[in-house]
N, C-alpha and C positions, 0 to 999 in steps of 0.2 A: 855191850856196845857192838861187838863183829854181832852177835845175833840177830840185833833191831837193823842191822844192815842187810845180813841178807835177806832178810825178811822184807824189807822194800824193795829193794832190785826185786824179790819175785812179785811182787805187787806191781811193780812198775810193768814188770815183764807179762804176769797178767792182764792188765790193763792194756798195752797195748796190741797184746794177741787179739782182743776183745775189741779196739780200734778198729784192726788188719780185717778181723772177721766181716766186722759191721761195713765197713769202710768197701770191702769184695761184694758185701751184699747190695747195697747202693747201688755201684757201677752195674751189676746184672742185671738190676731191676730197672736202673738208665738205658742197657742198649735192648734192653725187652721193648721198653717204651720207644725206644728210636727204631729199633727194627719195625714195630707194629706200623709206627708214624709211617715207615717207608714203604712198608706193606698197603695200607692205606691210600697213601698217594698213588701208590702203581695200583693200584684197584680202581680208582678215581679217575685216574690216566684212564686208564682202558676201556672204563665206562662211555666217559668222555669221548673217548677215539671212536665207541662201538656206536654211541649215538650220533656222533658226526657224522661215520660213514654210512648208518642207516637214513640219516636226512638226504644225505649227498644222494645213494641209491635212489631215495626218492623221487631226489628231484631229474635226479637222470632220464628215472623207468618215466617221470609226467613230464620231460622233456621231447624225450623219446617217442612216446603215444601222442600227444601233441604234434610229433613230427609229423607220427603218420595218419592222424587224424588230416593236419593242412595239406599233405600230399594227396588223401584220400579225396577231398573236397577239391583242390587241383584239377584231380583228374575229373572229376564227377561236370566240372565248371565245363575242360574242356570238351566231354561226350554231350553237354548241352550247346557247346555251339559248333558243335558237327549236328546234332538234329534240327538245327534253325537255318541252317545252309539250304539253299534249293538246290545247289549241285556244289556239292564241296572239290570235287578233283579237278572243276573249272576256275573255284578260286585259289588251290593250291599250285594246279600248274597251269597256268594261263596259257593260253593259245596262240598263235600268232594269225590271226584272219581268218578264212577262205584256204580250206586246203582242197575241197575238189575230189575228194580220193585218195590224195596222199596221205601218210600216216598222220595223224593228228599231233604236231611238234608241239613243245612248250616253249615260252620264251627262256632267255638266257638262263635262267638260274627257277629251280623250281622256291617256290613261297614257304616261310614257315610263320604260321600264326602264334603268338605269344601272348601270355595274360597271365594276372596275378590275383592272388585274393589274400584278405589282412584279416587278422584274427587278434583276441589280447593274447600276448605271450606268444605268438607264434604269426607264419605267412607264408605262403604257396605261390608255385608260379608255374606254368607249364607250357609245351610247346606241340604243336600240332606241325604234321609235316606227310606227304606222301611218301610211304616204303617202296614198296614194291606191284607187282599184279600177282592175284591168283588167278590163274588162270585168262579170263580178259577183265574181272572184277579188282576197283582199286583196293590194297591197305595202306592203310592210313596207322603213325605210328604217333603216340600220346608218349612223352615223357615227363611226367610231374613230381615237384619236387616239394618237398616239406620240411620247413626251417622251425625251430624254437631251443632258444641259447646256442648251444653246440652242438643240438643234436641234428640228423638231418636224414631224412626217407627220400626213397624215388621210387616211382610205378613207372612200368617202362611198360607199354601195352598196344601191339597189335590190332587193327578192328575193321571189319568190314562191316557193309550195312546188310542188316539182313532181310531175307524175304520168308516171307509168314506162312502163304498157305493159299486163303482166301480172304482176301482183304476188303473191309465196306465202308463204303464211306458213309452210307445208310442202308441201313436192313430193310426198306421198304422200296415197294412199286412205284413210280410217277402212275397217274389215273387220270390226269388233268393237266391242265396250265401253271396252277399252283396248288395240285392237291397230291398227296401218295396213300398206299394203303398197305398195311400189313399182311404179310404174305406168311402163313405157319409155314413151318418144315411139319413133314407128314413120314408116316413109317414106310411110305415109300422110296422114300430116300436113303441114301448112305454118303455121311458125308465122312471120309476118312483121310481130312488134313485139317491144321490148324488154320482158326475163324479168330478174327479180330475185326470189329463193329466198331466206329468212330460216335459217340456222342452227337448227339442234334439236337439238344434241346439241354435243360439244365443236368447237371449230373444225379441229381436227385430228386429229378423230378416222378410222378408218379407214373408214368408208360414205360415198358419195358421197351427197349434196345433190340432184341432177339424174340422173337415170334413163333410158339411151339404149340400143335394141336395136343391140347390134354389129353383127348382119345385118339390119337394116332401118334405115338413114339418114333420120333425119328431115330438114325443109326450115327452117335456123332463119337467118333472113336478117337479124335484126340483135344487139346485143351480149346478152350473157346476163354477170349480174352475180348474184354468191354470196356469201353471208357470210361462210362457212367459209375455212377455207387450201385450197390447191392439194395441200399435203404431209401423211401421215399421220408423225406426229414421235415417238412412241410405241416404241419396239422399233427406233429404227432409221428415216431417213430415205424416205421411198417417195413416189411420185408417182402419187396418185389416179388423176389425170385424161391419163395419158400416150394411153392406148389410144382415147380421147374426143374429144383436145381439136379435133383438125381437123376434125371435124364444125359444129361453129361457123364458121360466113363471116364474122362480124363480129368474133369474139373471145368470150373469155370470162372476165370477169376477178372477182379472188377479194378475199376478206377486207374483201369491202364492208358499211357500217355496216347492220343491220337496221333496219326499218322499221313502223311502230306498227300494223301490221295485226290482231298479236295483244294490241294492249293496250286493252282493254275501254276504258278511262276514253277513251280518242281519241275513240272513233268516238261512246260514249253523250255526250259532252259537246256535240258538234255535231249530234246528233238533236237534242237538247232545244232548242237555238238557231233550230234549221230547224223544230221545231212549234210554238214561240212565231213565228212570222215568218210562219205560214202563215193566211193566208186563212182566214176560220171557217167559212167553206162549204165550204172543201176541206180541214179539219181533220179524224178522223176519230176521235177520239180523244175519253176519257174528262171530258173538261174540257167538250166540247159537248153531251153525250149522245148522242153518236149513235155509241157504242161497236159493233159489230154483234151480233147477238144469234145464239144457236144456236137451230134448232126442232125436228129431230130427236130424240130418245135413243138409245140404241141399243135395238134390238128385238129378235125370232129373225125377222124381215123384213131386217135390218141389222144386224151383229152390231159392227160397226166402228165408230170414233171419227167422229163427224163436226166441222167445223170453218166459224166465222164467216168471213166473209171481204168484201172489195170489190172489184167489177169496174170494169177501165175499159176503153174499146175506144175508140182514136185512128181518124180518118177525115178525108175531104173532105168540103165541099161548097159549093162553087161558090168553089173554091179559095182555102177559110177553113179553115184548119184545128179540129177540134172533140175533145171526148173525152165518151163517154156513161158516166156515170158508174152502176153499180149497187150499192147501200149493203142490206148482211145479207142478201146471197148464204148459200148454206149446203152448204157442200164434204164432200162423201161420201169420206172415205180409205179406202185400202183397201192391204192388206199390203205392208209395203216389200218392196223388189229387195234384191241381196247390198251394194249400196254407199251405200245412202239411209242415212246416217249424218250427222247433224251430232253440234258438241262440246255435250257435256251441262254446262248450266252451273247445276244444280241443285244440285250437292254432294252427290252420294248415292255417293260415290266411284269416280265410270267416268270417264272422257273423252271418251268420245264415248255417243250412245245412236240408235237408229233411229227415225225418227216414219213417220205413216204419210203415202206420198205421193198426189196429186188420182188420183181416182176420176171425178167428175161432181159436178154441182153443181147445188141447187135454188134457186129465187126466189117468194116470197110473190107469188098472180097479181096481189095489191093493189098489191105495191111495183114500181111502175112506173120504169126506170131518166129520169136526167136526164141533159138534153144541156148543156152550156157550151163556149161558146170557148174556144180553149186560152189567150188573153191571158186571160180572167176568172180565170185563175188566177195571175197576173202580180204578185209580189212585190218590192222592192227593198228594200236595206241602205242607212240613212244612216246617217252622222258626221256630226260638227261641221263636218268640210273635204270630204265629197264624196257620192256616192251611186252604190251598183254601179248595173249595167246592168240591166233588170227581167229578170225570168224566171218562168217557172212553179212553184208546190209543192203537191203534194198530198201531206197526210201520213196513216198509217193504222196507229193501234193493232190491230194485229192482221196478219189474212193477207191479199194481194191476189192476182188472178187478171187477167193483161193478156193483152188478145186476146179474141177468141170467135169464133162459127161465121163461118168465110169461105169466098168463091166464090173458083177458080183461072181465070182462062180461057187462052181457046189462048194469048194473049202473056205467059202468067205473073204478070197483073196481080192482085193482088188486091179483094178487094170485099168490105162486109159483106154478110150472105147475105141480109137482112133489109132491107136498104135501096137495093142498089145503088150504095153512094160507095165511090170508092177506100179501100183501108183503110191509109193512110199519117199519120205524123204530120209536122205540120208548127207549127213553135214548139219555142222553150225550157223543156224540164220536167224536174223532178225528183221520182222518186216516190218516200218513205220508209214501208218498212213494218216493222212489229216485230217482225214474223213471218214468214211465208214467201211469198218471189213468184213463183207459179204461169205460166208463159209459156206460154199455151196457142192461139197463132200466132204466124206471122212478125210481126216488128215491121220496118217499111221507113219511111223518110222519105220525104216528098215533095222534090222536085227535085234536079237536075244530080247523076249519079253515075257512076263507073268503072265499067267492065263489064267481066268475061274470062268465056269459056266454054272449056270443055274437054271432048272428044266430044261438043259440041250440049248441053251439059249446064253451067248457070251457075253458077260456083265462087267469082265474087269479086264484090260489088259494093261500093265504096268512096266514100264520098260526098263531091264533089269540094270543093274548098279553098274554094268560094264558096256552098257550102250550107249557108243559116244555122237550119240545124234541127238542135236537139238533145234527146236522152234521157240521163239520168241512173237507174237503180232500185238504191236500196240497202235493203238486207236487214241489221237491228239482232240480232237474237236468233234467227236460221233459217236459210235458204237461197233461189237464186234458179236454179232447174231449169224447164227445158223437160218439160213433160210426157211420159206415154206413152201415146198412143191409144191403145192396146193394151187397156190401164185403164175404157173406156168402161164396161161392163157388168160385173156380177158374178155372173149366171147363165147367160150366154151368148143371154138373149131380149130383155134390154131393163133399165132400171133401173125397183126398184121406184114405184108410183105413192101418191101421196099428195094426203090433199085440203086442196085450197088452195094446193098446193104447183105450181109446173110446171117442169120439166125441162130445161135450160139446156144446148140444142147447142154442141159449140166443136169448133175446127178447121177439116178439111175431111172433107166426107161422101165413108164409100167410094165407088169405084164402083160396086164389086159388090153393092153392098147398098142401091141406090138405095130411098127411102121411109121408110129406118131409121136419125133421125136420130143415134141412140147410137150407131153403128158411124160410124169416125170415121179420118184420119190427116193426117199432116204431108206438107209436099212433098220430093222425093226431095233438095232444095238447098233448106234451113231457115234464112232473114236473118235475124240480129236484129243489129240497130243499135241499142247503147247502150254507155255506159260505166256496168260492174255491180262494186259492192259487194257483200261478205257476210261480216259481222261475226263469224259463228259455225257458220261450213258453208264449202263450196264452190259453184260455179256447175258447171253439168254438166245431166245429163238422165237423167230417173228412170228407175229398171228398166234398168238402161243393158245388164244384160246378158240380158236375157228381152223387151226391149221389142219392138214392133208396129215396122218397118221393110218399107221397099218393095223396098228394093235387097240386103238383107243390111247393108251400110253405106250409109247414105245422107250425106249432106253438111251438117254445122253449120259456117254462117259467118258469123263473129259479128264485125263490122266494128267496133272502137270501143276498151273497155279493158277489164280484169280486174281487180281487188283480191279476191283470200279467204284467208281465214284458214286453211283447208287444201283440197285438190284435191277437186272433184268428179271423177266417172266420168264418162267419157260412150259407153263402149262396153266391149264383151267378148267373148272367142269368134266373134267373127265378124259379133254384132249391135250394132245403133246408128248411130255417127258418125263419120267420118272429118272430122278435125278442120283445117280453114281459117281462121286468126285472121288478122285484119289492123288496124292499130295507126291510129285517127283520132287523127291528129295536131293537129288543129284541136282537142280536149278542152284542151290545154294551154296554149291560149290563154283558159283560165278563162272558157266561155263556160255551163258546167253551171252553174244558182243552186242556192244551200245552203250554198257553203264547203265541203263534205265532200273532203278530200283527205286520204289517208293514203301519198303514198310517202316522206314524212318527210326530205324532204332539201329544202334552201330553197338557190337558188340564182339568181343575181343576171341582171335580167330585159336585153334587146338593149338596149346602151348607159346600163344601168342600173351604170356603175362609174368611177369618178374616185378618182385618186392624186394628192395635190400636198400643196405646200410653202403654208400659209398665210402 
């Protein structure tokens, strides 16, 4: 019996060792499985988390882009309605009347333009407002902003409007009432600024824009920019410009927006701004009375239109610069050339009509011309926040005549013939006239310039980046042409004589005709130094294909810019000018006073641009 006892107790005791075992083994293999579970869930967790915060990023970084996509569109909206303005600084800061000369004030408060644009997911708004001046040119400050969810962009950007080069509002000749002709660039030329050509006809249509003799390579050494397409799209795909295009060094690139050359309301809305702003002694204009008056009729002495006009002739002296001003001159025209064509803006249904171009020109022996510095004619533009840079304006209802009779000597110097000062200007001027601007000499600036000669013969003068002289002459309602000596006389002995009246030499006097101050001509290499307007013509040189020449082609080089509304001549058959442009770059640093810029494209000035995350 004690045996069969303990013999159970160890059975017993067996057994539940064997319990304890089994029973330990369970529990580890429960907190495996609950560990795992837990492991799992935080794996699952984290997934979870890692995919949330990968959508969330998502939607951030397409919140984000989205901002600055509506921002970018913002601002795009608002550089289009700065280029739809005919004078945007007039509707930012308004005027108050009639200043007469005084600085051009604003009213109370200068303006700021506002506009939105709406997108799905997102919406832009921005503000247009006047910064500051460079110099006497406005900037204009764009700040545009870009919304979608939470996120949010701004462009903050400075802009001025800039100027091109040579600017066309058509590439061809008027020849008619309503006809023009394609004029090639030839390898006699060198055109060394940038060319922008406006559209006249469909943008893909089949006639090129720009006109180049296949066998005579012109010299065009920087970009050329066109309205039109490249392709004529009509009948069938074709490529204008294949046989062309490698004549361009810089490029030439197409379907570029047009520019407000030929839109009247630009250019008259910034005359009017520029004769309220001028000086009342260098106003010329109906509001002073000093309109110029005609004295002539015509006669069977003179059978031809004669035309009022005001002289000015820049010079030295004792290195001041000066301008002598001559008020109702009296311009003897005589028959136009094949291409004296401006656009007829009469409405008698032509497009273009011919006037007649300078002849000679009288002065009453009483009206004695005046001299002024060229600061006494010194203007500036305020606002509320700043004031441009002064500058010169001389404004002239009617026709001007710049230049008159000059000496050449052995260095090429020029001189008035009458005084002996250099005949250079030196100062910031702008001259506006309504009518037509007669060039009847070289216009050169005084100091520091580029030189090149070619066979002893001077082809380029370029006036260096630290010469702070400049010219402006715009032309509202006419043209701005270099004369034709040729033109001097109209009976072959001398112009008629008149009493009271006397005879107003310009130019240079032949050689060959020493003592006879109507025989008359230009130098074989003709400077003009300016940046020229012409609202309703061409710039070019009259009679361009009959004209008085030394060389057969002598040499126009015209250092500065272009703007016209369509091509003058400046040569034909053999006679005239071989044509030397070269592009002052220094213009676009808005140092001309006036405001007058028409390349119609506003673009944001060095370091004038910030992107960021407010």
């Amino acid at each position: 019996m004690p045996a069969f006892n303990v013999y159970r107790r160890q059975l017993v005791t067996k057994i539940l060792i064997k319990q304890s075992i089994k029973s330990r083994r369970n529990g580890s293999i429960l907190a495996f499985v609950v560990l795992g579970i837990f492991i799992l869930t935080v794996l699952s967790m984290g997934i979870l988390a890692a995919a949330y915060g990968v959508r969330l990023r998502a939607a951030n970084i397409k919140a984000q882009t989205s901002a600055i996509l509506a921002a970018e569109a913002a601002y795009e909206e608002a550089v289009s309605w700065l280029n739809q303005q005919p004078d945007v600084f007039a509707v930012l800061v308004p005027p108050i009347g009639k200043r007469g000369g005084r600085s051009w004030r604003p009213s109370s408060r200068e303006v700021t333009i506002k506009g939105t644009v709406e997108f799905e997911g997102s919406k832009g708004d921005y503000t247009i407002s006047f910064d500051h001046f460079s110099a006497a040119q406005p900037v204009y400050k764009i700040i545009a902003n870009g919304y979608s969810r939470n996120a949010t962009r701004t462009i903050e950007a400075q802009l001025i409007q800039t100027i091109s080069g040579w600017d066309m509002g058509r590439c061809e000749i008027p020849v008619g009432v309503s006809a023009t002709s394609p004029v090639p660039f030839t390898n006699e030329d060198i055109i060394d600024m940038p060319i922008h050509i406006n559209s006249y006809k469909e943008p893909d249509d089949g006639d090129l824009d720009i006109h180049v003799s296949m066998s005579q390579a012109p010299t065009f050494t920087q970009r050329v920019s066109i309205a039109e397409s490249r392709y004529k799209t009509s009948g069938g795909v074709l490529d204008k410009y294949s046989d062309i295009i490698n004549m361009f060094e810089a490029g030439i690139y197409f379907n570029q927006p047009n520019n407000k050359i030929t839109t009247p309301e630009s250019l008259e809305t910034k005359v009017e701004r520029f004769k309220n702003n001028t000086n009342r002694r260098f106003n010329f204009s109906n509001t002073t009375g000093q309109k110029p008056r005609t004295h002539l009729p015509k006669s069977a002495d003179y059978p031809y239109t004669v035309y009022p006009a005001v002289q000015l002739e820049f010079f030295l002296r004792y290195h001041v610069g000066y301008v002598r001003i001559t008020n109702d001159c009296t311009v003897c025209g005589v028959p136009p050339g094949h291409y004296d064509y401006m656009i007829d803006s009469r409405n008698n249904g032509q497009d273009y009509r011919q006037y007649d171009i300078y002849g000679y020109h009288y002065l009453e022996v009483s009206n004695q011309p005046k001299i002024y510095r060229i600061t006494q004619t010194y203007v500036s533009v305020k606002t509320n926040s700043d004031t441009s840079e002064s500058g010169g304006q001389i404004y002239v209802d009617g026709n001007v005549i710049i230049g008159g009779a000059v000496i050449l000597d052995s260095s090429k110097n020029l001189y008035l013939d009458d005084t002996g000062y250099p005949c250079q200007l030196k100062g910031k001027l702008t001259v506006v006239a309504t009518g037509n601007i007669w060039i009847v000499s070289p216009i050169e600036y005084e100091g520091p310039q580029e030189e090149v000669y070619e066979y002893g013969v001077l082809v380029k003068k370029l006036p260096a980046t630290n010469n702070p002289n400049y010219l402006g002459l715009i032309s509202l309602n006419g043209v701005v042409k270099v004369i034709d000596p040729g033109q001097s006389v109209c009976d072959g002995t001398g112009p008629p004589s008149y009493p009271g009246l006397e005879y107003k030499s310009v130019a240079l006097a032949r050689p060959f005709s020493s003592g006879k101050p109507y025989r008359r001509q230009l130098p074989i290499s003709t400077f003009i130094q300016s940046a020229i307007t012409v609202g309703k013509g061409g710039w070019g040189a009259e009679n361009a294909g009959d004209r008085y020449t030394i060389t057969g082609y002598d040499n126009l080089v015209l250092t500065g810019s272009i703007t016209e509304a369509i091509r003058g001549a400046v040569a034909e058959s053999g006679r005239g000018y071989k044509k030397y442009y070269f592009f002052d770059r220094r213009f676009s640093e808005g140092h001309i006073p006036g405001d007058i810029w028409l390349g119609g494209k506003y673009t944001p000035i060095p370091g004038g641009w910030k992107d960021y995350r407010p």
